[in-house]
N, C-alpha and C positions, 0 to 999 in steps of 0.2 A: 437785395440791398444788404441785407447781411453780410453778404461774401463780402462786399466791396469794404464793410466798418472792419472784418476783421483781419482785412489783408492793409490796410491804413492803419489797425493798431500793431501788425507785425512789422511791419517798415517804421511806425514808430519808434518800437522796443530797437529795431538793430541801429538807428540814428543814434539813440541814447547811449548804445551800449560803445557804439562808434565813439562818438564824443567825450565819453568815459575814460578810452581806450586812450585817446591824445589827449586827456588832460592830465591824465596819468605818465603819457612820454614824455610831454612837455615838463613836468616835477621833476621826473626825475634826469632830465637833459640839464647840463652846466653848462654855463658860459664865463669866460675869463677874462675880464679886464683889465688890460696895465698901464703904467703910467709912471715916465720918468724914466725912460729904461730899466725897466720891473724895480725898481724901487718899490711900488706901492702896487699888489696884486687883488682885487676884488672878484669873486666864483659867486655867481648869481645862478638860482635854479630857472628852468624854465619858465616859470611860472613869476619870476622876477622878484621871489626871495633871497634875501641875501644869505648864502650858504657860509662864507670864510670871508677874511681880509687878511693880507701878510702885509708887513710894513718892515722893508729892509732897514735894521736899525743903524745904517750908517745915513740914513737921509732925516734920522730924528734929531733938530738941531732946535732948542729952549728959545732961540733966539728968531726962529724963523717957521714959530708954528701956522701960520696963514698958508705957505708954503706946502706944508705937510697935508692941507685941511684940502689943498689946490688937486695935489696929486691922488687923493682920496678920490676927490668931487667925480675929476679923469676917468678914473681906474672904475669907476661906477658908472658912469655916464659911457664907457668903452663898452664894458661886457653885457649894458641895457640895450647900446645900440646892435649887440651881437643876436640878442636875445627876441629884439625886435624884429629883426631880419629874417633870421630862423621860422618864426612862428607864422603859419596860417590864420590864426586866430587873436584876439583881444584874450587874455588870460582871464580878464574879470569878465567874460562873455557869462558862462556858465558857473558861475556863483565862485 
């Protein structure tokens, strides 16, 4: 009996260590979203924090900030659905 608890806690340890190992690739993996023909660029980390945003400042126009708020939304919702795709996993699986 013993054998069998300590070979179920060594396949435990290399699961964790596994899980570890991809939650750490998926961090540090980027995804790029855009929107408008790159007017508005969003780089979201694996893990589906947002890393950057660029904002071509010829599409920032006073009069048509809804617009700007649009191609944000876009360029966000692009590189979440990349980031989605990518991943094996739920990011909030493992804390």
């Amino acid at each position: 009996m013993g054998s069998g608890f300590s070979k179920m806690k060594k396949q435990r340890r290399l699961l964790e260590e596994q899980f570890s190992k991809m939650q750490t690739e998926m961090q540090n993996t980027e995804y790029t979203g855009v929107a408008g023909s790159n007017l508005v660029t969003v780089t979201l980390s694996g893990d589906r924090n947002m890393k950057s945003i660029k904002i071509n400042p010829t599409c920032v126009d006073p009069t048509d900030v809804e617009g700007l708020e649009d191609l944000v939304i876009t360029a966000f919702k692009n590189a979440y659905e990349k980031a989605e795709a990518a991943s094996p996993v739920d990011p909030n699986l493992f804390g």
